[in-house]
py3Dmol code that shows the C-alpha trace and the ligand (Angstrom):
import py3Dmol

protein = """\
ATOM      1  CA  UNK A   1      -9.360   8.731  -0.511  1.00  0.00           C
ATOM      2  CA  UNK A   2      -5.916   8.805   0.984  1.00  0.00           C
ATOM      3  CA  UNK A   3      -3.028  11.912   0.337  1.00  0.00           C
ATOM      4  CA  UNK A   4      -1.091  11.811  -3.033  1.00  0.00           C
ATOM      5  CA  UNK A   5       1.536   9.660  -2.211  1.00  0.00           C
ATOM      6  CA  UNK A   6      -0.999   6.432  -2.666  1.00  0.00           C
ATOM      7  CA  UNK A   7      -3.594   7.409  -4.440  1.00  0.00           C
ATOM      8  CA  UNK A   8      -4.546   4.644  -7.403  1.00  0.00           C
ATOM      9  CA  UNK A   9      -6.734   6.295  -9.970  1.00  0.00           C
ATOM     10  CA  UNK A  10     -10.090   4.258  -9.617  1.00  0.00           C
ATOM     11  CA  UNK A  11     -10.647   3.611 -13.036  1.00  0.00           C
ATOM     12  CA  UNK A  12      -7.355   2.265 -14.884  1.00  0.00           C
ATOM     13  CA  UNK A  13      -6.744  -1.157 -13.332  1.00  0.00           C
ATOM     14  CA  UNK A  14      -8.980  -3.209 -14.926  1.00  0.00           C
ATOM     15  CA  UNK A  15     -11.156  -0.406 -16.781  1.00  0.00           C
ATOM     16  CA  UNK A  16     -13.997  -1.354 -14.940  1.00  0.00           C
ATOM     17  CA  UNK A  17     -15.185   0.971 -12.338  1.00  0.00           C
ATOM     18  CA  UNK A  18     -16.624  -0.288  -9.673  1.00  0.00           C
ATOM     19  CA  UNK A  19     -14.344  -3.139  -9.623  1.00  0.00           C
ATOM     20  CA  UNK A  20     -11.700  -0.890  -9.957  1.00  0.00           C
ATOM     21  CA  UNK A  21     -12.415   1.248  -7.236  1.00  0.00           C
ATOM     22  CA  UNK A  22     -12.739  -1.530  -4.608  1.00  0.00           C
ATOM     23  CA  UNK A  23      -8.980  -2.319  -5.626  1.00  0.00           C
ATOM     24  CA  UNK A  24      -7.495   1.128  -5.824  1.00  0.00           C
ATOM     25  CA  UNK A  25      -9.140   1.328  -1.994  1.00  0.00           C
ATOM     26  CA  UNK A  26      -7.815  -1.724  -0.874  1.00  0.00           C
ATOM     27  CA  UNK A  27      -4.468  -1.186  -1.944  1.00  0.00           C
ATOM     28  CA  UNK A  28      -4.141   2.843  -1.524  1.00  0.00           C
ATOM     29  CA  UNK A  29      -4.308   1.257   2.083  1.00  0.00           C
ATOM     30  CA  UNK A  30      -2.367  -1.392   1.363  1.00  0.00           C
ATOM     31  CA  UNK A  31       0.644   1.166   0.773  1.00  0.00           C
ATOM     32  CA  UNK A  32      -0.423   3.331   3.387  1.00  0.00           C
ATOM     33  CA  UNK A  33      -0.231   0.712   5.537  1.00  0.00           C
ATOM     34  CA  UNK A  34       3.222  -0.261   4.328  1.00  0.00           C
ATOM     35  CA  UNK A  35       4.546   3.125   4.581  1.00  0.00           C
ATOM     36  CA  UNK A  36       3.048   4.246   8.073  1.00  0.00           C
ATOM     37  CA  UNK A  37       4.046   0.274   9.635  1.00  0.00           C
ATOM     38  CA  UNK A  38       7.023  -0.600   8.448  1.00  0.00           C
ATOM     39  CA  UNK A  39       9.451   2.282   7.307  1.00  0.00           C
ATOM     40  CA  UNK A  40      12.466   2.687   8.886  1.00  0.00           C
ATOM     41  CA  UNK A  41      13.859   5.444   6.609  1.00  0.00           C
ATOM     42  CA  UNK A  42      11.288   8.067   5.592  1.00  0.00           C
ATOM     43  CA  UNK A  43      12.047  11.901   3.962  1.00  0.00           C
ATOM     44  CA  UNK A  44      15.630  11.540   4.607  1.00  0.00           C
ATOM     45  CA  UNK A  45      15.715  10.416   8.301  1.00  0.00           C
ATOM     46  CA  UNK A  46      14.804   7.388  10.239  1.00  0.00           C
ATOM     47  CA  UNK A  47      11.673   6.235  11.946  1.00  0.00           C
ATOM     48  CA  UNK A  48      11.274   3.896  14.504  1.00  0.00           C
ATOM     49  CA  UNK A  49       7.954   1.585  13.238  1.00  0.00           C
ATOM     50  CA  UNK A  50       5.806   0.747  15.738  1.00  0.00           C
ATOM     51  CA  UNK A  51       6.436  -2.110  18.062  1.00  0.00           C
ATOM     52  CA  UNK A  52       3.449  -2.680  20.234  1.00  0.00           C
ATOM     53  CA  UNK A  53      -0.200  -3.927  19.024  1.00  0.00           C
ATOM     54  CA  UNK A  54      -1.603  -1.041  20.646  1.00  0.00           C
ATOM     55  CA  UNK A  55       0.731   1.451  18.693  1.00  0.00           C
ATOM     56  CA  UNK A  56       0.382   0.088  15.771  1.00  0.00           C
ATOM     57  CA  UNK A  57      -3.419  -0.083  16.249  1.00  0.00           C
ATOM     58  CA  UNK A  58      -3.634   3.919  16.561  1.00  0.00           C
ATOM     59  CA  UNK A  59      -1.866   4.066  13.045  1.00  0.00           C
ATOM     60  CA  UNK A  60      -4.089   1.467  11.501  1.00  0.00           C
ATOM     61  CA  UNK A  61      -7.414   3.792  12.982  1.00  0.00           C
ATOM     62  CA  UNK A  62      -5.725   6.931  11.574  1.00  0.00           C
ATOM     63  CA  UNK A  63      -5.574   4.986   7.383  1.00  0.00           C
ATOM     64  CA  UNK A  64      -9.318   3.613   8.249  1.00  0.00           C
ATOM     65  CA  UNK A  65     -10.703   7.317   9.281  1.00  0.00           C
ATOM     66  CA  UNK A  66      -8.942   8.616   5.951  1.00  0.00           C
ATOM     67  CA  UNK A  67     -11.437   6.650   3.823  1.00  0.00           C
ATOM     68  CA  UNK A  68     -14.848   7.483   4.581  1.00  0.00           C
ATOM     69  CA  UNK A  69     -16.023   4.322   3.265  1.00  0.00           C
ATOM     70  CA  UNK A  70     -13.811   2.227   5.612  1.00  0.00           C
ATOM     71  CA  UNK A  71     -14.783   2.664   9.666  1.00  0.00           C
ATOM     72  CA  UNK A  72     -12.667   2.520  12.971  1.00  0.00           C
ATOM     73  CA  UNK A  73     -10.989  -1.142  13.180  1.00  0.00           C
ATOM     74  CA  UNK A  74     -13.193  -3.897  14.910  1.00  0.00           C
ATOM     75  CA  UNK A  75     -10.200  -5.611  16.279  1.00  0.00           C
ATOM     76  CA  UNK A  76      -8.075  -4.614  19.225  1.00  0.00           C
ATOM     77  CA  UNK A  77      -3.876  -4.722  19.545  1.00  0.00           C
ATOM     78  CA  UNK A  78      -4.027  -8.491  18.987  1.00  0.00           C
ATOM     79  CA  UNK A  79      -5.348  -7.920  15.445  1.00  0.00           C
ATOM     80  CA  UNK A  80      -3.056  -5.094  14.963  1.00  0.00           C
ATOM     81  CA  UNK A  81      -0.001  -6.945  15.557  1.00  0.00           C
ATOM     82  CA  UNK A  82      -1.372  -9.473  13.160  1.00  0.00           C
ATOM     83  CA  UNK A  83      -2.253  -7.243  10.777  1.00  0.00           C
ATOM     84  CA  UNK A  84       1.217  -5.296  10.932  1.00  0.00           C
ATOM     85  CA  UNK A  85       2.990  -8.872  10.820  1.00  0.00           C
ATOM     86  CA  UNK A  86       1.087  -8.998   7.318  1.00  0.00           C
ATOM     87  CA  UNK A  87       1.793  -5.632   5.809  1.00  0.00           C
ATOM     88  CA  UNK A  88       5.694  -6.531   6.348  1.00  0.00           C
ATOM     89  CA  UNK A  89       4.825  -9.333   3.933  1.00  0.00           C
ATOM     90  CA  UNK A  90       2.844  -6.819   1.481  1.00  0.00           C
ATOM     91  CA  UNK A  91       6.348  -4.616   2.176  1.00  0.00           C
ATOM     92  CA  UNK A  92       8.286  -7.825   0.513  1.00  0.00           C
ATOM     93  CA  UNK A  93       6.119  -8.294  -2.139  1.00  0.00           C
ATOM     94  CA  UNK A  94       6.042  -4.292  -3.470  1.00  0.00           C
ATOM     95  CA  UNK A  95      10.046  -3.953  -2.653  1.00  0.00           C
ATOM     96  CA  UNK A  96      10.352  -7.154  -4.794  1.00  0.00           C
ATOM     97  CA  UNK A  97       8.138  -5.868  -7.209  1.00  0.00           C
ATOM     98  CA  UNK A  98      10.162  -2.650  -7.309  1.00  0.00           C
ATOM     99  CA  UNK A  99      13.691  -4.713  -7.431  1.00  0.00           C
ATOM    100  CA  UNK A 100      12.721  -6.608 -10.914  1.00  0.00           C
ATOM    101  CA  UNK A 101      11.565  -9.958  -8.625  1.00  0.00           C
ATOM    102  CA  UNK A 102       7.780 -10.396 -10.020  1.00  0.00           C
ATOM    103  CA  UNK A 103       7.875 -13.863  -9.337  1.00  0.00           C
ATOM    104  CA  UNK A 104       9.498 -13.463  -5.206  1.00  0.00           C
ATOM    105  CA  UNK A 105       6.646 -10.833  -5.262  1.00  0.00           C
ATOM    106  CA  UNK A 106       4.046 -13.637  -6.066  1.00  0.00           C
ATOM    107  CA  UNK A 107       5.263 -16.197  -3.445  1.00  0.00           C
ATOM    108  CA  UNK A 108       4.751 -14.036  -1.089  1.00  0.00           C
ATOM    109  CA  UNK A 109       1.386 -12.599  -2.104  1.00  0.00           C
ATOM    110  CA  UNK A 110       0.016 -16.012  -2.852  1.00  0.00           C
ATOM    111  CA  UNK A 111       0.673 -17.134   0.429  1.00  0.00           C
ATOM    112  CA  UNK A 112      -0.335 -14.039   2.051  1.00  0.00           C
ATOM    113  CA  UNK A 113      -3.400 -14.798  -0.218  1.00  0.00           C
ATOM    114  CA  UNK A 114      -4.024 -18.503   1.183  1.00  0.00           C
ATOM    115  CA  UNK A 115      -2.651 -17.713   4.881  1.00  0.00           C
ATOM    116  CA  UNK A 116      -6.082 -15.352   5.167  1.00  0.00           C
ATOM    117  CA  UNK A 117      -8.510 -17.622   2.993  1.00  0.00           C
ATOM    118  CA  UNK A 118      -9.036 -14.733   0.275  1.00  0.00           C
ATOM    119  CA  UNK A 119     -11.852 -15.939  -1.938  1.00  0.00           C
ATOM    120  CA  UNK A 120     -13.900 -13.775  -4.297  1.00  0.00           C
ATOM    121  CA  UNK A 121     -17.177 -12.952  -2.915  1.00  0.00           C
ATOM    122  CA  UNK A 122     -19.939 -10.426  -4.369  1.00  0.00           C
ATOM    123  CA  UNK A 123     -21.067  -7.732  -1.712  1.00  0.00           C
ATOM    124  CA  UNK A 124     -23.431  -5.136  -1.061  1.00  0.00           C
ATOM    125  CA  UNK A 125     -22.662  -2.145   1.057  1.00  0.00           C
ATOM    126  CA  UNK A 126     -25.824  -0.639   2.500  1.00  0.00           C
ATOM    127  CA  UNK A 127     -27.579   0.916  -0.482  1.00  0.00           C
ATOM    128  CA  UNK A 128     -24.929   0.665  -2.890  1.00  0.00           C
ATOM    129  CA  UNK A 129     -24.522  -2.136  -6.081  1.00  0.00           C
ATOM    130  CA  UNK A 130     -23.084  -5.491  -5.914  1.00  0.00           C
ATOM    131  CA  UNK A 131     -19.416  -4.880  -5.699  1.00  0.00           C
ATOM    132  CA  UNK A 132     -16.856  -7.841  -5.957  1.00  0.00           C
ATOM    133  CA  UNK A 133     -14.990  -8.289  -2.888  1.00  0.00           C
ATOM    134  CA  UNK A 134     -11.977 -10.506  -1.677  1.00  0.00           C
ATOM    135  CA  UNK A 135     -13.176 -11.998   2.044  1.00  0.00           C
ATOM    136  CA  UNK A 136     -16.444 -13.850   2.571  1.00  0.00           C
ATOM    137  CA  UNK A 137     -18.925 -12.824   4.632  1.00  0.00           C
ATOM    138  CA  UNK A 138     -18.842 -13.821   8.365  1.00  0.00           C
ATOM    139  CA  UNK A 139     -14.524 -13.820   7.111  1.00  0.00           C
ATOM    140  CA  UNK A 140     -12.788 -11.947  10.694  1.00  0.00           C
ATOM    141  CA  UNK A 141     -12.092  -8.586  10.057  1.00  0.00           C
ATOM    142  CA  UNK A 142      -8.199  -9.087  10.484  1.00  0.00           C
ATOM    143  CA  UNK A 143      -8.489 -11.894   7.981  1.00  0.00           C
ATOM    144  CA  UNK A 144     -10.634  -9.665   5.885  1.00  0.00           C
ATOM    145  CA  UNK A 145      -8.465  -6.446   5.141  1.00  0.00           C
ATOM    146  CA  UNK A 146      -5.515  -8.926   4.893  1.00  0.00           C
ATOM    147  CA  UNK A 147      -7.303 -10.936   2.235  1.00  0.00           C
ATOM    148  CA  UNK A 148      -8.374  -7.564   0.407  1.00  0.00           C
ATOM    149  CA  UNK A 149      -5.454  -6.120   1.082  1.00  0.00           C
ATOM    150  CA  UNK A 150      -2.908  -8.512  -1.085  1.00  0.00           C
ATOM    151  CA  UNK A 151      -5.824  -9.285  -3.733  1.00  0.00           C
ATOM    152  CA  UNK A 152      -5.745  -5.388  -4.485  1.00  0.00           C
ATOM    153  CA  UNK A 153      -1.961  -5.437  -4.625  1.00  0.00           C
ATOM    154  CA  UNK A 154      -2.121  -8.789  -6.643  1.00  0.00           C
ATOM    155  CA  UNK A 155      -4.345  -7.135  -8.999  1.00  0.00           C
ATOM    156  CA  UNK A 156      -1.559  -4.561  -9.809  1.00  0.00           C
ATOM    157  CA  UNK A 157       0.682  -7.273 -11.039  1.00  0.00           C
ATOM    158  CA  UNK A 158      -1.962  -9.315 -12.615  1.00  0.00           C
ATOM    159  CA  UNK A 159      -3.209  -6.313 -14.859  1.00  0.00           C
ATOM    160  CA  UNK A 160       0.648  -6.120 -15.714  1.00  0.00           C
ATOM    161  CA  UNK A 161       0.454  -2.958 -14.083  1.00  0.00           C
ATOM    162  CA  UNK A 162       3.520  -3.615 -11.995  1.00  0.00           C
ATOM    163  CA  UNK A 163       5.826  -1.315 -12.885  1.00  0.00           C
ATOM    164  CA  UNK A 164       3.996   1.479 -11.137  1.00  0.00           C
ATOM    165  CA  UNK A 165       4.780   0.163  -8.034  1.00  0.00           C
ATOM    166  CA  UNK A 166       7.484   2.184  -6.847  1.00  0.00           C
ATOM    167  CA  UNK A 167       9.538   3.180  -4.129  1.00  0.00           C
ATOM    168  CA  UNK A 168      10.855   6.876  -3.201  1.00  0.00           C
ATOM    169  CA  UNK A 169      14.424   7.309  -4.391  1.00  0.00           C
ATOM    170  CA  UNK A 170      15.284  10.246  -2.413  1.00  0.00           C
ATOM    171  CA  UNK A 171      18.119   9.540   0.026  1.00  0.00           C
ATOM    172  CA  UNK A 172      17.393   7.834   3.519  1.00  0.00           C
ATOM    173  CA  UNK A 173      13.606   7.375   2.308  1.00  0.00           C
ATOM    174  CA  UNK A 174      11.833   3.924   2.039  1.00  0.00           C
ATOM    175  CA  UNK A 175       8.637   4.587   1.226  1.00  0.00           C
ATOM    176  CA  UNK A 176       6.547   3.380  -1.668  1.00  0.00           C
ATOM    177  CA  UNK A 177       3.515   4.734  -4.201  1.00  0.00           C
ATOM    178  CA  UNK A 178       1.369   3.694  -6.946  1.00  0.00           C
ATOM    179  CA  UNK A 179       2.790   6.174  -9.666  1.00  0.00           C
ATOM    180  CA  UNK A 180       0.005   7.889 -11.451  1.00  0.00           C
ATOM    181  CA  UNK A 181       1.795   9.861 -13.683  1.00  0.00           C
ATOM    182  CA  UNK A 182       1.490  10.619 -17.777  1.00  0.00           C
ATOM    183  CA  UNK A 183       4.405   8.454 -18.527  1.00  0.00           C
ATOM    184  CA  UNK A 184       5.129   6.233 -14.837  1.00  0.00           C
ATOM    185  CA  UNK A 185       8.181   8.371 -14.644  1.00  0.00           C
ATOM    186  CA  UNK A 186       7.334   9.378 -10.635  1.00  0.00           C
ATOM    187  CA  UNK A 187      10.511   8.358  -8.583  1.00  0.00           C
ATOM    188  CA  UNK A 188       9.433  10.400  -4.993  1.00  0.00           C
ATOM    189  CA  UNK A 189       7.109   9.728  -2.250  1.00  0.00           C
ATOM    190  CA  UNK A 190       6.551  13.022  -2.211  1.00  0.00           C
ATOM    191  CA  UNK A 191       7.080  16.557  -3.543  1.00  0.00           C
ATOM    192  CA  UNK A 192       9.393  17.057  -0.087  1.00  0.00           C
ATOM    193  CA  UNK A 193      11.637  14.100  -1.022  1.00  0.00           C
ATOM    194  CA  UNK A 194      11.650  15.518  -4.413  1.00  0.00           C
ATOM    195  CA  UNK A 195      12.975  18.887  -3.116  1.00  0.00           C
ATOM    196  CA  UNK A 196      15.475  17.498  -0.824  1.00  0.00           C
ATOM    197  CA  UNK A 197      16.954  15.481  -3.753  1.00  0.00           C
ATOM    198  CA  UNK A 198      17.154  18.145  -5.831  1.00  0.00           C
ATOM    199  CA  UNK A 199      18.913  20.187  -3.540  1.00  0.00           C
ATOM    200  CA  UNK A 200      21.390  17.145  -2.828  1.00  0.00           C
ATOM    201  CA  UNK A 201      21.742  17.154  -6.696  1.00  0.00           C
ATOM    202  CA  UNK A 202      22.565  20.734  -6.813  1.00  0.00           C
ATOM    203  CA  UNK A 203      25.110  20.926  -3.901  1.00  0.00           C
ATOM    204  CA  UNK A 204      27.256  17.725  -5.425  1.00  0.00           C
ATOM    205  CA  UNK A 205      27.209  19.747  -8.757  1.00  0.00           C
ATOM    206  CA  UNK A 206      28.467  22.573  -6.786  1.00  0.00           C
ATOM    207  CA  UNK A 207      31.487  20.607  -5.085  1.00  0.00           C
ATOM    208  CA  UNK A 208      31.762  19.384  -8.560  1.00  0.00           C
ATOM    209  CA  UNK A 209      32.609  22.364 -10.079  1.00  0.00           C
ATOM    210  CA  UNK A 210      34.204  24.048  -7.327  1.00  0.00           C
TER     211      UNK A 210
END
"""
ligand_1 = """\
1
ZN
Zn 10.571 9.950 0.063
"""
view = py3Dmol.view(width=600, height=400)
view.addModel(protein, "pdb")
view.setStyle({"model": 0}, {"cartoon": {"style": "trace"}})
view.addModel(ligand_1, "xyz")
view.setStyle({"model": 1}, {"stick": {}})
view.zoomTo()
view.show()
């Protein structure tokens, strides 16, 4: 599975495992995706996001090679920059989510949703069970990881899990996470962000009381 910042425990969506899984892989991606293709602030400074289909390709390799169920991308810079033109819609939908705008957040996931013919569909992976999937078969692979993609992310909302949607509030940092914690009280990508605010913290107390 992927690095802290995105993991989605794979059995509290919908308490149903399997199911559950699929979505907490589709959408740890999903933010991944979000975070490594369209930032423009991230742990205090900012990033350039990629322009070029072939750039952006590379980054969308690296998040497939991090899940060993997921392979290398069967689509070339074309796809990419297809791809990357969708996970700046996903970007709306989880800063709207994190902003208090459920229902801009579902616009823009339901078209997402119909733009990329997402349709339930029940598939096997080679010797695994049935799971329940979000393209059908023969579906384009671009088409496909879009479609599962803003299902998993739909999900969220849908199992009124919304709220742990968040995004990093660390200074000059953009990036978002699916907040695990006890009591959804995360507020940092990271534990670096959460150093560096803490610090910032600590220094305006200082001037403070200076
Ligand atoms: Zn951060």
């Amino acid at each position: 599975m992927y690095d802290m910042a995105v993991t989605i425990e794979s059995n509290g969506i919908t308490s149903q495992q399997t199911f559950d899984s699929y979505v907490a892989e589709f959408a740890g991606l999903a933010l991944r995706l979000v975070n490594d293709l369209t930032s423009e602030r991230a742990h205090g400074q900012h990033v350039e996001p990629p322009r070029s289909g072939a750039d952006q390709l590379a980054i969308i390799e690296d998040a497939l090679a991090a899940d060993e169920s997921l392979h290398t991308a069967p689509f070339g810079p074309g796809g990419a920059e297809v791809l990357t033109a969708a996970v700046r819609r996903l970007r709306v939908a989880v800063d709207a989510c994190v902003d208090g705008d459920v229902q801009g957040a579902a616009d823009v996931l339901n078209d997402l949703l119909a733009a990329h013919h997402a349709m339930p569909n029940l598939h096997a992976r080679p010797g695994q069970p049935l799971l329940l999937a979000f393209h059908a078969v023969g579906q384009g692979p671009v088409d496909s990881y879009i479609a599962d993609m803003a299902t998993s992310i739909a999900m969220i909302i849908g199992a009124g899990r919304t709220a742990r949607l968040g995004r990093c509030s660390a200074n000059a940092c953009d990036r978002v996470f699916y907040d695990v914690s006890r009591n959804a009280s995360r507020r940092f990508c990271d534990l670096s962000c959460q150093n560096r605010a803490k610090a910032t913290a600590y220094r305006a107390r200082r001037a403070r009381d200076a």
